[in-house]
ZADO-1210 file (C-alpha; in nm, 4 decimals, padded with zeros to 6 digits):
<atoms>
<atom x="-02.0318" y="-02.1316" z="00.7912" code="UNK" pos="1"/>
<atom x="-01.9367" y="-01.8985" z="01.0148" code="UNK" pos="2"/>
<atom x="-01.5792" y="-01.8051" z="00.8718" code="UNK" pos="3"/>
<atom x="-01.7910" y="-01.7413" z="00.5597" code="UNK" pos="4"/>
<atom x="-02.0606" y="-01.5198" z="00.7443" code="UNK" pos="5"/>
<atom x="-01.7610" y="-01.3161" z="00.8806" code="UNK" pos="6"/>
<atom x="-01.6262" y="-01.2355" z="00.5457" code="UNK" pos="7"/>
<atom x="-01.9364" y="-01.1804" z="00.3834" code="UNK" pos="8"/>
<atom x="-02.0811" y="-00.9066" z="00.6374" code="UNK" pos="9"/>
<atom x="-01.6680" y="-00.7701" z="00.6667" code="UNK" pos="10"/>
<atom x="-01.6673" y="-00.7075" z="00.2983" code="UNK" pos="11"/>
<atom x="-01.9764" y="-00.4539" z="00.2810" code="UNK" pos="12"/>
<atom x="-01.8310" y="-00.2883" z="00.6327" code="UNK" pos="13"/>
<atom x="-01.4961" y="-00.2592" z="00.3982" code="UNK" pos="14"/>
<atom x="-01.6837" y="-00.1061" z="00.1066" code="UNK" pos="15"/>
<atom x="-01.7928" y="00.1878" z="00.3706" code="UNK" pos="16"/>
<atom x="-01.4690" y="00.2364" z="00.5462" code="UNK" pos="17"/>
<atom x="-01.3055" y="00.3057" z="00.1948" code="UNK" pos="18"/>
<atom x="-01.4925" y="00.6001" z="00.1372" code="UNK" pos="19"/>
<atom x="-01.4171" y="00.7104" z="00.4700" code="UNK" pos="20"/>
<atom x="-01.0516" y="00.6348" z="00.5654" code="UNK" pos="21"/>
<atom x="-00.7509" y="00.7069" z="00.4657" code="UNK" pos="22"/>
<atom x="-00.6096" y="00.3838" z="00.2385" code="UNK" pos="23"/>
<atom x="-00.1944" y="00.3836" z="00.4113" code="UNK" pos="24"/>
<atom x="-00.3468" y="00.3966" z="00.7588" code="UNK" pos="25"/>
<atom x="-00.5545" y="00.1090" z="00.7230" code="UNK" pos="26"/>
<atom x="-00.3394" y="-00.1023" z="00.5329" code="UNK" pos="27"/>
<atom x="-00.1176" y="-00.0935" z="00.7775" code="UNK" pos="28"/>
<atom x="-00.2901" y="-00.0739" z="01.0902" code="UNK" pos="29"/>
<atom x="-00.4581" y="-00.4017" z="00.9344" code="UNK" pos="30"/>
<atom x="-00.1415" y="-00.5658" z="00.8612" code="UNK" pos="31"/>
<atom x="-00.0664" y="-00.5434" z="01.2071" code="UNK" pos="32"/>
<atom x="-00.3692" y="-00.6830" z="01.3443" code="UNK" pos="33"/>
<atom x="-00.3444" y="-00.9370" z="01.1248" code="UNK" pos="34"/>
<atom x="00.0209" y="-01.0337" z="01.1819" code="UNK" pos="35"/>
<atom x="-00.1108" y="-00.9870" z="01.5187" code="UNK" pos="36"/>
<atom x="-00.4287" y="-01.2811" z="01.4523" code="UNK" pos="37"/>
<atom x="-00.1484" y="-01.4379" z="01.2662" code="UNK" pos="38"/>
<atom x="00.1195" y="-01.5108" z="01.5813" code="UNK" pos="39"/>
<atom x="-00.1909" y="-01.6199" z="01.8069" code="UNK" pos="40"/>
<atom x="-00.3811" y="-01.8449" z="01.5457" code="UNK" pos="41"/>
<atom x="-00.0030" y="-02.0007" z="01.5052" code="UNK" pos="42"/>
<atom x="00.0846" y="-02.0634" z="01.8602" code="UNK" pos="43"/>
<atom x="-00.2277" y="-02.1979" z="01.9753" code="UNK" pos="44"/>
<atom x="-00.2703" y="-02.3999" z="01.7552" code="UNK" pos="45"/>
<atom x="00.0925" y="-02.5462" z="01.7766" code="UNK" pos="46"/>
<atom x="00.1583" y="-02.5378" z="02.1693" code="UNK" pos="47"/>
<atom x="-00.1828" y="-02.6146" z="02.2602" code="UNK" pos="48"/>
<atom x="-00.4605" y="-02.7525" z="01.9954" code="UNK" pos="49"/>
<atom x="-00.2123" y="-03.0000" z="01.8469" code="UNK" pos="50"/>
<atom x="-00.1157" y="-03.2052" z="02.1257" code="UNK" pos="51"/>
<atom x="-00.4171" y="-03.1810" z="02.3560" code="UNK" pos="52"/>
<atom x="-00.6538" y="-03.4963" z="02.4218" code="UNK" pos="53"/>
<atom x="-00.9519" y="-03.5009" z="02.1921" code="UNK" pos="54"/>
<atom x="-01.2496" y="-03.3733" z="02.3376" code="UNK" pos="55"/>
<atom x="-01.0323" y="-03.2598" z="02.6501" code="UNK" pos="56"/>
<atom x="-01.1132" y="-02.8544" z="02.7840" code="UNK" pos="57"/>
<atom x="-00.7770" y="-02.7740" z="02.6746" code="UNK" pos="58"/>
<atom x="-00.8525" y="-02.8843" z="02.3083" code="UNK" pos="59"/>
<atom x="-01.1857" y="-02.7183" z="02.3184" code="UNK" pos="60"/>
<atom x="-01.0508" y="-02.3974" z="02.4569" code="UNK" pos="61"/>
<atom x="-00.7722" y="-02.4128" z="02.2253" code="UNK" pos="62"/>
<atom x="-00.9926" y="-02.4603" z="01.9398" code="UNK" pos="63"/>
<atom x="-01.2563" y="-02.1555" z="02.0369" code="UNK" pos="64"/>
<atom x="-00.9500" y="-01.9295" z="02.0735" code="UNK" pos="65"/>
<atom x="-00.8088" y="-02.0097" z="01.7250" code="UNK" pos="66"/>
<atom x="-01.1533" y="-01.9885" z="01.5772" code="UNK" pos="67"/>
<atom x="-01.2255" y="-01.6152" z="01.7244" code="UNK" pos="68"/>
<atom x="-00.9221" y="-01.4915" z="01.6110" code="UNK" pos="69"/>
<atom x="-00.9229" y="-01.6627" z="01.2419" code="UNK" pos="70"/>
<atom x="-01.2284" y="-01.4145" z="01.2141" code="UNK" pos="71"/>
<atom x="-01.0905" y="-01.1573" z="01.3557" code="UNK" pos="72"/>
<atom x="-00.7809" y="-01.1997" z="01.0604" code="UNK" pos="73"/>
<atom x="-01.0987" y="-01.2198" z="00.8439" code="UNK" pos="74"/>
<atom x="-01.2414" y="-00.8644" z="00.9569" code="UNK" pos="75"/>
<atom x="-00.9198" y="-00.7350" z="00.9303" code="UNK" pos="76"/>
<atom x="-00.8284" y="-00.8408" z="00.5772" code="UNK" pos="77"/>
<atom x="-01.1675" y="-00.8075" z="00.4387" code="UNK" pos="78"/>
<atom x="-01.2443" y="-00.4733" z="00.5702" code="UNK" pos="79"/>
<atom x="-00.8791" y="-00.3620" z="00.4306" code="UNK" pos="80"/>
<atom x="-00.6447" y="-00.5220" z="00.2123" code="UNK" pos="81"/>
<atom x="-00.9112" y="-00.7497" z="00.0395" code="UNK" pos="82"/>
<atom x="-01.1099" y="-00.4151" z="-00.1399" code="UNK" pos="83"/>
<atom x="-00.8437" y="-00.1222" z="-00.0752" code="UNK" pos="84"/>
<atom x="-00.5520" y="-00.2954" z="-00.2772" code="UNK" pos="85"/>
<atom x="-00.7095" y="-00.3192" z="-00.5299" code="UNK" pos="86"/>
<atom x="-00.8381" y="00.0789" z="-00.5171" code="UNK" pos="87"/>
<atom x="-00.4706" y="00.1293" z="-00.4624" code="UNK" pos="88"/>
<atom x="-00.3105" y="-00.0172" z="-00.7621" code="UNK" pos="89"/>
<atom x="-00.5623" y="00.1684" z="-00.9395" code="UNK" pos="90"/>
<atom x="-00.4650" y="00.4772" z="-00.8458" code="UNK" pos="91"/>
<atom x="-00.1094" y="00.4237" z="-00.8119" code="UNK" pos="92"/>
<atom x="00.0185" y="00.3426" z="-01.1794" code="UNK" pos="93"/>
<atom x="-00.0377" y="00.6633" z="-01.4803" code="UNK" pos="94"/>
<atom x="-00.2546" y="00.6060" z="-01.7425" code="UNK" pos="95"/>
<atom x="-00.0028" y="00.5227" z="-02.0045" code="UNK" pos="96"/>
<atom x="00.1302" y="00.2198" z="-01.7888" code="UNK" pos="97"/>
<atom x="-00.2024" y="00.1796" z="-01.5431" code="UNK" pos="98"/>
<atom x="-00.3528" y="-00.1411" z="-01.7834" code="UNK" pos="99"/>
<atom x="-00.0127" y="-00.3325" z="-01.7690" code="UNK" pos="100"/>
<atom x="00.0733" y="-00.2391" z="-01.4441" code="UNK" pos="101"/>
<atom x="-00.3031" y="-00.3853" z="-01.2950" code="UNK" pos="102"/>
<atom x="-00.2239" y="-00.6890" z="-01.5276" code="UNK" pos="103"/>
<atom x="00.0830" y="-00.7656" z="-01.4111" code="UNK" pos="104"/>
<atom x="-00.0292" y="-00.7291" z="-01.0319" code="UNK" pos="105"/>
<atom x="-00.3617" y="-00.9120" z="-01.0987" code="UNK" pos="106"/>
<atom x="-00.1497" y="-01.2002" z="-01.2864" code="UNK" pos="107"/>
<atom x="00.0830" y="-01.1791" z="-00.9711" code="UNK" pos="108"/>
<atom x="-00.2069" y="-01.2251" z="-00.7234" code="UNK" pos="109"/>
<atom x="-00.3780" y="-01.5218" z="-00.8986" code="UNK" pos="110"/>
<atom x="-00.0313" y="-01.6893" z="-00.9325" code="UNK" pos="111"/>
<atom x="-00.0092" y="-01.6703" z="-00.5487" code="UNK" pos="112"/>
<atom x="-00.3368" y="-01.7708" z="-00.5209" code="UNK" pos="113"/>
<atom x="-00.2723" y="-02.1106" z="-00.6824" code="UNK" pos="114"/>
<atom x="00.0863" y="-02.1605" z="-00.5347" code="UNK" pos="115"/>
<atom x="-00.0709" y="-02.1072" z="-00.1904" code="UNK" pos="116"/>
<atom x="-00.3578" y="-02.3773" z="-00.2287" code="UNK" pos="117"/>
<atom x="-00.1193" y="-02.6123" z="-00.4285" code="UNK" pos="118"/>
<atom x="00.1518" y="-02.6480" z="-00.1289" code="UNK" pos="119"/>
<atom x="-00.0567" y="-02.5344" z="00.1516" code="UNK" pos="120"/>
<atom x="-00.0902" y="-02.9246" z="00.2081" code="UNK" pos="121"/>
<atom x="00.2440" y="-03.0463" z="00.1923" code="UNK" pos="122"/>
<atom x="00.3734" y="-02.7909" z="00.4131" code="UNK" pos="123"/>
<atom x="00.0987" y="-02.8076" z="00.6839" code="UNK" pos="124"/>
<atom x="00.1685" y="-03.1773" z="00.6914" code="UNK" pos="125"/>
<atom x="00.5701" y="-03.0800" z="00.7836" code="UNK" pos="126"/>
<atom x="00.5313" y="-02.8082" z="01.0093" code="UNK" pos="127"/>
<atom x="00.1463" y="-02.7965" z="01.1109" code="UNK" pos="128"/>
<atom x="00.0132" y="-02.4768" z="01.2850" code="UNK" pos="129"/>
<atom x="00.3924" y="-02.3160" z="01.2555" code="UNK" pos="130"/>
<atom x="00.2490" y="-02.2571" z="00.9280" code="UNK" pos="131"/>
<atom x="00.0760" y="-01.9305" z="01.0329" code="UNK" pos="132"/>
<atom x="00.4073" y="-01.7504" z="01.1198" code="UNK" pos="133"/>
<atom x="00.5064" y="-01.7626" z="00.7546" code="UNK" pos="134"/>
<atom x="00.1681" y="-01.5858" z="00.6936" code="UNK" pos="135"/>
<atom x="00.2388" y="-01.3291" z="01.0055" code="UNK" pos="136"/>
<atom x="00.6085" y="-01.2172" z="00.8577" code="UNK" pos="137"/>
<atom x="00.4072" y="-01.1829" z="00.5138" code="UNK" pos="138"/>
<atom x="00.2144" y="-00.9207" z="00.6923" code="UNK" pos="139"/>
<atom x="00.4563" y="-00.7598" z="00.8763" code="UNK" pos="140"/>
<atom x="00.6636" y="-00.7262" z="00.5641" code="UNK" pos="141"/>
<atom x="00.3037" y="-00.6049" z="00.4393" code="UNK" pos="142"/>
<atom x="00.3522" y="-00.3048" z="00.7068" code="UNK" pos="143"/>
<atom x="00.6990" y="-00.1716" z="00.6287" code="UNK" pos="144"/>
<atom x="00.6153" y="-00.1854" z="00.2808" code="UNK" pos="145"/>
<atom x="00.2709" y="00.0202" z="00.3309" code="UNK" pos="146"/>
<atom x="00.4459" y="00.2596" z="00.5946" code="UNK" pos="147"/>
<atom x="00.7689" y="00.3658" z="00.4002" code="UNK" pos="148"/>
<atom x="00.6440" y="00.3164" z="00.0528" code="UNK" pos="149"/>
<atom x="00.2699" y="00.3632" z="00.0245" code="UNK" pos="150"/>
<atom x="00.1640" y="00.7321" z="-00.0619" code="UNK" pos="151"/>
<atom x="-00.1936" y="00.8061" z="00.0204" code="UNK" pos="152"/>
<atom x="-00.4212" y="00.8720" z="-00.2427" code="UNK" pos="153"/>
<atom x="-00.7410" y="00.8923" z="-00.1209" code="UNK" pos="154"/>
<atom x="-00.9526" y="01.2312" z="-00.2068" code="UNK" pos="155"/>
<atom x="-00.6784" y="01.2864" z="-00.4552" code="UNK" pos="156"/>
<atom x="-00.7042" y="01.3046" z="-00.8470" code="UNK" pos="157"/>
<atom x="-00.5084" y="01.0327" z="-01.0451" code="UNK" pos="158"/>
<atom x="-00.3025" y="01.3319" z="-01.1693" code="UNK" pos="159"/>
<atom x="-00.1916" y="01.4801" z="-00.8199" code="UNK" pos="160"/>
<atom x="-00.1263" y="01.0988" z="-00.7204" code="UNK" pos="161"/>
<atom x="00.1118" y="01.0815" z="-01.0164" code="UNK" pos="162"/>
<atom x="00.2775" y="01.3990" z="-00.9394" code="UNK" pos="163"/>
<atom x="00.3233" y="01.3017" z="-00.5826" code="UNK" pos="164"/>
<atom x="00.5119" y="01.0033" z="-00.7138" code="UNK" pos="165"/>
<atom x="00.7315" y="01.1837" z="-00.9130" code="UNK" pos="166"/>
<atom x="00.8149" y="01.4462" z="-00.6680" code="UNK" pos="167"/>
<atom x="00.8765" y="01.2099" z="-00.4472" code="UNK" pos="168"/>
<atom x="00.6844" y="01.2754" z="-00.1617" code="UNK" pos="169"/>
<atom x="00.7289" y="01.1218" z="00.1683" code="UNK" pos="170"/>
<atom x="00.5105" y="00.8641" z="00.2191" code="UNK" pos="171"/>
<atom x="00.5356" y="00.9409" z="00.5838" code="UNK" pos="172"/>
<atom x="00.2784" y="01.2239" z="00.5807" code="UNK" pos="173"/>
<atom x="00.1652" y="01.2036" z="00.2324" code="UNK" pos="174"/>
<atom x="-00.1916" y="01.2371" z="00.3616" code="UNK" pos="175"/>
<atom x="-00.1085" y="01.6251" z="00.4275" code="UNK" pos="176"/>
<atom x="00.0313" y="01.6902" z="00.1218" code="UNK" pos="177"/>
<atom x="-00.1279" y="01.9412" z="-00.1126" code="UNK" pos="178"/>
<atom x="-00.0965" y="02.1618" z="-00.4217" code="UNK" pos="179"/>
<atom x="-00.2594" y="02.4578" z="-00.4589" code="UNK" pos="180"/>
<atom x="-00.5509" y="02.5429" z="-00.6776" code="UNK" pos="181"/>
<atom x="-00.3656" y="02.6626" z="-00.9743" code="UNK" pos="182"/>
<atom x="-00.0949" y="02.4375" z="-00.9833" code="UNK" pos="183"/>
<atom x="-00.3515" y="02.1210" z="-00.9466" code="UNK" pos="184"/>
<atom x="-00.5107" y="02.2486" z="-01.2383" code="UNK" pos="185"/>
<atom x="-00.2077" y="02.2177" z="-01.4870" code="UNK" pos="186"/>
<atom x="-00.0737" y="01.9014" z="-01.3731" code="UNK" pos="187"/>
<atom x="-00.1669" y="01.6868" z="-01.6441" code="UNK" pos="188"/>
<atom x="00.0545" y="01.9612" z="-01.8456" code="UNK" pos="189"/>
<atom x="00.3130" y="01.9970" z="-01.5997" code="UNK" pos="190"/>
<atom x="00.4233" y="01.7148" z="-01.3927" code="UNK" pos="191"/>
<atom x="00.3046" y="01.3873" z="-01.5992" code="UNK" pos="192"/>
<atom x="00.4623" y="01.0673" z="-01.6238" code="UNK" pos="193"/>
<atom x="00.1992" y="01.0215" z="-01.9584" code="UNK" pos="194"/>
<atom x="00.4218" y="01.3036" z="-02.1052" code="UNK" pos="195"/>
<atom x="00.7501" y="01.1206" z="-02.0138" code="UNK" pos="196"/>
<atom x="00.9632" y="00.9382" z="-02.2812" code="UNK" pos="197"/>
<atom x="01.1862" y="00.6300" z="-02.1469" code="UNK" pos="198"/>
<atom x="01.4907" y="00.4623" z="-02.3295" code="UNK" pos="199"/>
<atom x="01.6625" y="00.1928" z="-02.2032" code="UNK" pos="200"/>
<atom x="02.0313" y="00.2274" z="-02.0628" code="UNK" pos="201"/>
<atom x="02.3110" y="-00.0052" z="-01.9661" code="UNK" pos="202"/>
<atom x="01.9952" y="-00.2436" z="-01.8651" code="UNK" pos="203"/>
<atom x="01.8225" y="00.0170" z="-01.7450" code="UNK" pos="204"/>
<atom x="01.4424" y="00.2007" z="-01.7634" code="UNK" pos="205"/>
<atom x="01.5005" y="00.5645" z="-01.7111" code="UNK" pos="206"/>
<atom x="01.4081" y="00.8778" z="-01.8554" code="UNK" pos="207"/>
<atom x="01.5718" y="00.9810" z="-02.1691" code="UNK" pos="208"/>
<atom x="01.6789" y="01.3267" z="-01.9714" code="UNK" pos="209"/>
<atom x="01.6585" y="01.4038" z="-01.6673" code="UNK" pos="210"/>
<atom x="01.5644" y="01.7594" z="-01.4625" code="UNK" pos="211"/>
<atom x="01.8441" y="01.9011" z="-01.2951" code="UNK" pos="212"/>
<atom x="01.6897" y="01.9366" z="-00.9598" code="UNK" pos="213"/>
<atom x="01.3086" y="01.9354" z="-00.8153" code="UNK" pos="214"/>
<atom x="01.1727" y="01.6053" z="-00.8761" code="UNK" pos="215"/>
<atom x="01.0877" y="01.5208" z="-01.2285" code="UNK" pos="216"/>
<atom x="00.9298" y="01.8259" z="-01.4625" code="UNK" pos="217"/>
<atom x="00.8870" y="01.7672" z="-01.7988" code="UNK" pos="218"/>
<atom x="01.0687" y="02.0089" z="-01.9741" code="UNK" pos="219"/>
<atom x="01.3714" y="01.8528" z="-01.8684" code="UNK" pos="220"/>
<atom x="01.7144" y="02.0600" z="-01.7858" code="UNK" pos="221"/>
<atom x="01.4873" y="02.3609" z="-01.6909" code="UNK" pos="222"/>
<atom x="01.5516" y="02.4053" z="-01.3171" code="UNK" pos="223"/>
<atom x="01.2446" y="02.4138" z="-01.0391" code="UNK" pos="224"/>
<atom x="01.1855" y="02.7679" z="-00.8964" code="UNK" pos="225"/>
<atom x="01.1889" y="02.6696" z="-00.5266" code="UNK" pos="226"/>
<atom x="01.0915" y="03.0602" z="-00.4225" code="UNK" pos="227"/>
<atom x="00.7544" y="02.9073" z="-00.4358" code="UNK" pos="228"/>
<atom x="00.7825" y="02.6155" z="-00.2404" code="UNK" pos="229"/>
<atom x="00.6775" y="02.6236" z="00.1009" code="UNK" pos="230"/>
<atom x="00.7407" y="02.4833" z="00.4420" code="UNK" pos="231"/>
<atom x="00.4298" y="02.3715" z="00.5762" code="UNK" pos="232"/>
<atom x="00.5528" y="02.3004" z="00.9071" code="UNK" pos="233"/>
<atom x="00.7235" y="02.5966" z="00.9522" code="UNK" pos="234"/>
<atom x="00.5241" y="02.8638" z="00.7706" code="UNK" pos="235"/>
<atom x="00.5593" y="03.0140" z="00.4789" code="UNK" pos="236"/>
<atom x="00.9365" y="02.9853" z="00.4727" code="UNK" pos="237"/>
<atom x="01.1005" y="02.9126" z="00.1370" code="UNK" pos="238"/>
<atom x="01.2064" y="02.5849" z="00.1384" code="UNK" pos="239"/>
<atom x="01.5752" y="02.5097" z="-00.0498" code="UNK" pos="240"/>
<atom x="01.5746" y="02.1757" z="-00.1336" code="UNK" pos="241"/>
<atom x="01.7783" y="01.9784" z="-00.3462" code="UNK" pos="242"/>
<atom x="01.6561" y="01.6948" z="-00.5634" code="UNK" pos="243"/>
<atom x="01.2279" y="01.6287" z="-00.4721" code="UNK" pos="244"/>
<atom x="00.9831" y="01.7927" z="-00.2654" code="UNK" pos="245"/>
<atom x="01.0250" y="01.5767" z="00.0367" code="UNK" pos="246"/>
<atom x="00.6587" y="01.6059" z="00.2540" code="UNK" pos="247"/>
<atom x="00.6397" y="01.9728" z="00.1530" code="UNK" pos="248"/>
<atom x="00.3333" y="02.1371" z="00.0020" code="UNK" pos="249"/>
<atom x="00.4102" y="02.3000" z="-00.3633" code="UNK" pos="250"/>
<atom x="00.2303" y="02.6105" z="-00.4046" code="UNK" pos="251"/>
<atom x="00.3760" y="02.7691" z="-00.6934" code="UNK" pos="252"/>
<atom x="00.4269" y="02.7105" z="-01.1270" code="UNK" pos="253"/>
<atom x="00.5950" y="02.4981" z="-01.3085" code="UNK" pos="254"/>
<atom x="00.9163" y="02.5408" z="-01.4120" code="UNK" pos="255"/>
<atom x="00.8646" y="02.5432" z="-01.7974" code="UNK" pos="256"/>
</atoms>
């Protein structure tokens, strides 16, 4: 009753932070707390709860402690990765590939889903409350992957997102990353993975050619002008780079 009142009033308090929050910061941050909830839930239960005399004060403290913080995983995960996931896989994937791509990762979460409930008994019954530290280095894997590999896409098109992708942008920072007004505007001509043919090579997926230099562009060969591509952090210094726009801000055309 009450874990399910927590998730229930979490989930609408989720629906209004992911209008208003930036999606990599609070996966992460979440995935934290909850490895966080995770460690505690795991150690109380196993050091404390498990051996303590029934009905003792150290059983009932024990139990009030792993109870608080089993909602406060709840808050976490349903304010966060329960709703924003799925907003990210949406947004993540280009439209040729966005259908199989959500299929595959919905398939993937439902298989989980049923592995989890199917052996969640057998192993509880072997190693008890020690159970929860699988679930906390789940989300602490959950943070590295957010924090290196995540960009952010929130208040950005699905085209700019895509471009981002294939220009390689830091993650680390993503958030500040812009284009300017006329190069946003011919993306979907531009810089487009829907545009992009694939073969298969040696066992590979890969593009049939690639750019010589500048992240992926679509009239491959053509080399990227990088007079137009500015330092951000420094002012509007060219920036020479070789191979993607790494956290930069493109404010220039095309190469075509």
């Amino acid at each position: 009753m009450i874990l399910g009142g927590v998730n229930f009033g979490s989930t609408i308090l989720g629906v209004w932070m992911a209008k208003r929050f930036p999606r990599r910061e609070s996966l992460w941050i979440a995935a934290l707390w909850q490895f966080m909830c995770f460690m505690v839930f795991a150690s109380v239960g196993h050091f404390l709860f498990l051996n303590a005399p029934e009905g003792s004060s150290q059983a009932k403290t024990a139990g009030t402690v792993m109870i608080v913080f089993a909602c406060l995983f709840i808050v976490g995960f349903a304010t966060t990765w329960g709703p924003l996931v799925w907003a990210c896989i949406g947004e993540m994937f280009p439209y040729r590939y966005r259908a199989v791509a959500m299929a595959f990762a919905t398939s993937a979460n439902w298989f989980w889903n049923f592995m989890l409930a199917f052996f969640t008994p057998f192993i509880t019954g072997d190693i008890n409350y020690m159970y929860g530290y699988v679930f906390a280095g789940c989300n602490l894997l959950a943070f590295f992957l957010v924090y290196f590999f995540l960009i952010e896409s929130s208040g950005k098109t699905l085209e700019e997102v895509d471009a981002m992708y294939l220009l390689h942008v830091r993650p680390i920072g993503s958030g500040k990353f812009e284009f300017d007004d006329a190069t946003r505007e011919s993306l979907s001509q531009n810089i487009n993975t829907d545009a992009m043919h694939l073969e298969t090579r040696g066992g590979k997926i890969q593009k049939k050619t690639e750019a010589g230099e500048g992240g992926v562009i679509q009239d491959e060969g053509l080399p990227v002008d990088h007079s137009h591509v500015t330092d951000m952090q420094h002012g509007q210094q060219p920036a020479q780079l070789s191979g993607a726009l790494r956290g930069k801000s493109y404010t220039g055309p095309m190469a075509r």
